[in-house]
C-alpha positions, 0 to 999 in steps of 0.5 A, a space after each residue: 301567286 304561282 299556277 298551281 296556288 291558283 289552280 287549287 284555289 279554283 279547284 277548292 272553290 268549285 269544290 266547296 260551293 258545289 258542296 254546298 248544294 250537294 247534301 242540301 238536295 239529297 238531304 231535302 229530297 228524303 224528307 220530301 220524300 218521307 212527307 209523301 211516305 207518310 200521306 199515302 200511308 195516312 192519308 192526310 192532306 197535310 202531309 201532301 201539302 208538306 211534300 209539296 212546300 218543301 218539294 219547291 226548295 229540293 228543286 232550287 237545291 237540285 238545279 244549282 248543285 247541277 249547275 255548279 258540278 258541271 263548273 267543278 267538271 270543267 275545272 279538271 279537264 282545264 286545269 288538272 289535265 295531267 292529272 287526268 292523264 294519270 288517273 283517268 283510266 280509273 276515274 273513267 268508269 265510276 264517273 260515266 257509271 254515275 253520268 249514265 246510270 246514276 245521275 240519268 236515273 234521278 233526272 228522269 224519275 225527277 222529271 216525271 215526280 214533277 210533272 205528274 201529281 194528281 196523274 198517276 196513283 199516289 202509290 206510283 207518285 211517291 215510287 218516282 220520289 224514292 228512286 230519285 233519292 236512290 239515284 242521289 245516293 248512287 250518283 254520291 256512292 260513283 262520285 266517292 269510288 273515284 274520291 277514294 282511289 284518290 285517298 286510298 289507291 287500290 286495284 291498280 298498276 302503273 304502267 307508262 307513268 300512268 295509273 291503269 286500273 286492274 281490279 274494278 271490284 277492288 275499287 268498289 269494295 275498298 273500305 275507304 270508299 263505303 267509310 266515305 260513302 256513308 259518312 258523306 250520306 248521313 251528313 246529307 240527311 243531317 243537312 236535310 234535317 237540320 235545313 228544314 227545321 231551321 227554316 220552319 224555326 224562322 217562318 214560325 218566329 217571322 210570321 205572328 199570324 198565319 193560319 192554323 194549317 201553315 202553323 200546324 205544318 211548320 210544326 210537323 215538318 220540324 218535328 220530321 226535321 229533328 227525327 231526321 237530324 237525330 238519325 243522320 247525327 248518329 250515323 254521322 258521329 258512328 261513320 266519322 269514327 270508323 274513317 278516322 280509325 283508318 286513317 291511322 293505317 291509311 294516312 297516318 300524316 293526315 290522322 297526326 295533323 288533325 291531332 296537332 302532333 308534331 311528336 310521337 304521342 307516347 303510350 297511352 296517347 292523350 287526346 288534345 281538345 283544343 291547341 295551337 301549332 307554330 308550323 314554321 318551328 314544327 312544335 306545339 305552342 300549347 294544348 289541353 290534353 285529356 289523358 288516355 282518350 286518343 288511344 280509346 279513339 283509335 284503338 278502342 283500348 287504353 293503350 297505344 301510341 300514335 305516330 307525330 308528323 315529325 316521325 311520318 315526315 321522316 318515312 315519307 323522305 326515305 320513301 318518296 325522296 326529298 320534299 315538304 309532306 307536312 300539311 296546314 296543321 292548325 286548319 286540319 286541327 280546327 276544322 276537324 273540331 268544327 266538324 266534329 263539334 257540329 255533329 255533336 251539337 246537333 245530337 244534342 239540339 235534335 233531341 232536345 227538340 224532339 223532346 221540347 216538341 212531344 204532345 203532352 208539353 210541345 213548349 218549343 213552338 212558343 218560347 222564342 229563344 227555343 226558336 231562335 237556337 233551331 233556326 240559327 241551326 240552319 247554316 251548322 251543316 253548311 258549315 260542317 260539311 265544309 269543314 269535312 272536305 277541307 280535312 279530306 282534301 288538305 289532309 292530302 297534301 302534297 298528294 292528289 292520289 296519295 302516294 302516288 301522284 304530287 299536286 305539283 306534277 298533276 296542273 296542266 301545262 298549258 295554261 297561265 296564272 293570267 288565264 287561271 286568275 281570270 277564270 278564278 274571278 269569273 267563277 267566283 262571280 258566277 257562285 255569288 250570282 247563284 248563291 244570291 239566286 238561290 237565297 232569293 228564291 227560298 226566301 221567297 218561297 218562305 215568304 208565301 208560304 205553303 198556302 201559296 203552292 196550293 193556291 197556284 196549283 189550282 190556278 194551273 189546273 184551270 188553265 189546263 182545261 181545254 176552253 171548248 169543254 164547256 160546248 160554246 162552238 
C-alpha cells in the first residue's frame, strides 16, 4: 500500500476508536450527573448509590478517550504535516480554546467531583458534575469549529498557498458547525442512554439473586437510560435531518453518494430505501425506490430534483481541473441507513421500554426476551456513531478541506510506507490493549455490583482516620 492509503488507514483508525469513547464519556457523564440531580432534589440514598456505580464507568470512559486523543493528536503532526501547514492558522485557535479553556475545565472540576464526596455541600458536589459536563460539550463544540472549517470552509482567505483565518465569528457561527455540534451531542446522550440500560438489561438477566436495593437500581437506572434515550433520539433524527438538507447546497457529492444517485433524480425525486452501485461502470445495479419522498426529505415539498454524482463530477472538473471526485458510493449509502436506521430503532426501544417499565404494569424486568432486546441495544450507538464519521469523512473525499485542499497534497513528505505500516501496527496493538482494558474493567465493575462501591467507601473512610484519634499515646 502507497503512503497515503497508509496515512488514512492511521488516521480512520485513531478516529473511530477515539470515538468510540468520546460520546460514551459525555453521554454517561449526564446521566451521572442526572442521578446526583435527582438526590439532592429527593433526597433518597439510592439515587446517590446510582451516581456513584455508574460514576466509576465515566471515568474508565473518560481516562481512555483521553489516552486515545492524545494518539489522534499525535497522528497530525506525524502524518498530516502539510496539511497542518495549510490549515494550521485556522485550526490553531478553536483547538488551543478547547486544550486551554475546555478540556482544563472538565479535568479540573473532574478532579475535585472526584475526590470530595461527603466534603462538601451535596449542592456544590453535584455543581462540580454539571460543569464537567459543560466542559465535555465545549471541548465537543471547539473540536466541530475545527471539523466544520474542514467541510464547509468559511471566514477565510489564502494567502502563500496557505489558508490564513479572516473572520473568527465567521468560523464560529457557520451552520455547519452547530448542525454538527448538536447532532454529535444528541448522539452522545443516545449513547449514555442507550449504554447504561443496556448494561442494567445485562446485570438484571446475569444475576438471578441480587438483593432488593441493586435490583430496585438497576431498574431506576434503565428507566433514566430510556428517558434519556428518547431525548437524545429525537435530537438525533430532528439535527441529522437539518445537516443533511445542507448538504444539498454545501456537499452535493456528498448528499448524492449516500443516496446511490449516479444520475440526476429527475423531479419529484424518489428516495431509494435500499440499493446496490457497481462504482467501476458508475451505474446502479438496482434500487427500491419510494416516489416523491427524497424531494419531501430535501425540500420539505413534493417536488424538486436532485443532482447525481454523475453531473457533480462533471462541475467539479470544470472547476478544480482533472481528477477522481467520486467517493465510495456504496459504503456512504449503507452507513448512512446504518446510522440513520439505529436512530430509528432506538426511538422505538426507548419508548417502548418506558412504556413496558411504567408503575402500574412494569413487565419489562421480568420477561427475558424484553431483556435480551435492551441489552443487545448496548453496542447500537457504537455502531451508529461509527457509521456518522464514515459518512462525515469519506463523504469528503478527495478533500481534506472541501474544496480547498486534496488528501493527496495534505501527507507529510518525510515519512515511509516502512514507518507509517509500522506505527499502524503499533497503534493497532495499543487500541486492542485498551479496549480489552476498558471491557475488563467495566465488566468488572458490573460484576461487583453497586453494593461493592459502598462497601469500599467506607473501608476508605476507616483508613482515613487518623490512628491516634482514639488517645492510646
Amino acid at each position: 500500500m502507497d503512503i497515503v492509503t497508509l496515512a488514512r488507514i492511521q488516521f480512520a483508525m485513531t478516529t473511530v476508536f477515539h470515538y468510540f469513547f468520546v460520546p460514551f464519556s459525555i453521554g454517561t457523564g449526564l446521566i451521572v450527573a442526572i442521578m446526583e440531580t435527582m438526590y439532592v432534589i429527593k433526597k433518597q440514598d439510592i439515587y446517590l448509590k446510582m451516581a456513584k456505580f455508574w460514576a466509576s464507568i465515566f471515568l474508565l470512559s473518560f481516562a481512555v478517550g483521553v489516552v486515545t486523543g492524545l494518539i489522534q493528536e499525535f497522528q497530525f503532526g506525524m502524518n498530516w504535516s502539510d496539511y497542518s501547514r495549510f490549515v494550521g492558522d485556522i485550526f490553531g485557535a478553536p483547538l488551543a480554546v478547547e486544550a486551554l479553556l475546555a478540556f482544563f475545565l472538565e479535568s479540573t472540576f473532574i478532579g475535585l467531583w472526584l475526590f470530595t464526596w461527603n466534603k462538601v455541600s451535596p449542592k456544590l458536589h453535584v455543581t462540580f458534575i454539571w460543569l464537567v459536563v459543560f466542559g465535555t460539550f465545549m471541548s465537543a463544540f471547539w473540536i466541530l469549529v475545527a471539523n466544520a472549517f474542514m467541510q464547509h470552509p468559511v471566514g477565510y482567505t489564502i494567502n502563500n498557498g496557505r489558508a490564513e483565518m479572516t473572520d473568527f465569528v465567521a468560523l464560529i457561527t457557520s451552520h455547519q458547525v452547530w448542525y454538527e455540534f448538536t447532532h454529535v451531542i444528541s448522539g452522545a446522550i443516545i449513547m449514555g442512554g442507550t449504554v447504561i440500560a443496556g448494561m442494567a438489561g445485562i446485570q438484571l438477566l446475569r444475576q438471578k439473586t441480587m438483593s432488593e436495593i441493586t435490583r430496585d437500581i438497576y431498574k431506576k437506572s434503565m428507566r433514566i437510560g430510556f428517558i434519556v434515550a428518547l431525548v437524545g433520539s429525537l435530537g438525533v433524527l430532528g439535527t441529522g435531518d437539518l445537516q443533511m438538507k445542507a448538504l444539498v447546497e454545501d456537499q452535493p457529492m456528498k448528499f448524492a453518494a449516500t443516496e446511490g444517485l449516479y444520475e440526476d433524480s429527475g423531479d419529484p425525486a424518489a428516495w431509494t430505501v435500499i440499493a446496490w452501485m457497481n462504482t467501476h461502470e458508475r451505474e446502479r445495479v438496482f434500487g427500491i425506490e419510494i416516489p416523491y419522498m427524497l424531494s419531501i426529505l430535501s425540500y420539505n415539498k413534493p417536488s424538486g430534483y436532485v443532482k447525481g454524482m454523475n453531473t457533480i463530477e462533471a462541475e467539479l472538473v470544470e472547476e478544480h481541473g482533472e481528477g477522481n471526485y467520486f467517493p465510495p458510493v456504496n459504503t456512504l449509502f449503507w452507513t448512512f441507513r446504518i446510522m440513520a436506521g439505529i436512530g430509528m430503532l432506538t426511538l422505538l426501544v426507548s419508548s417502548a421500554g418506558l412504556f413496558f417499565t411504567r408503575k402500574k404494569k412494569p413487565i419489562l424486568y421480568e420477561k427475558r426476551w424484553m431483556l435480551w432486546v435492551v441489552s443487545l441495544m448496548t453496542i447500537t450507538p457504537f455502531i451508529a456513531n461509527t457509521s456518522g464519521w464514515l459518512v462525515t469523512e469519506l463523504g469528503r473525499f478527495p478533500w481534506t478541506v472541501y474544496g480547498l485542499f486534496k488528501i493527496e497534497d495534505s501527507v507529510s513528505p518525510n515519512v515511509s510506507a516502512t514507518s507509517l505500516l509500522i506505527s499502524n501496527i503499533t497503534y493497532f496493538t495499543l487500541f486492542l490493549v485498551l479496549g480489552g482494558v476498558m471491557i475488563y474493567f467495566v465488566n468488572r465493575q458490573l460484576h461487583k455490583g453497586p453494593e461493592h462501591a459502598e462497601e469500599l467507601e467506607a473501608i476508605e473512610n476507616q483508613a482515613a482516620k487518623d490512628p491516634f484519634d482514639g488517645g492510646g499515646y
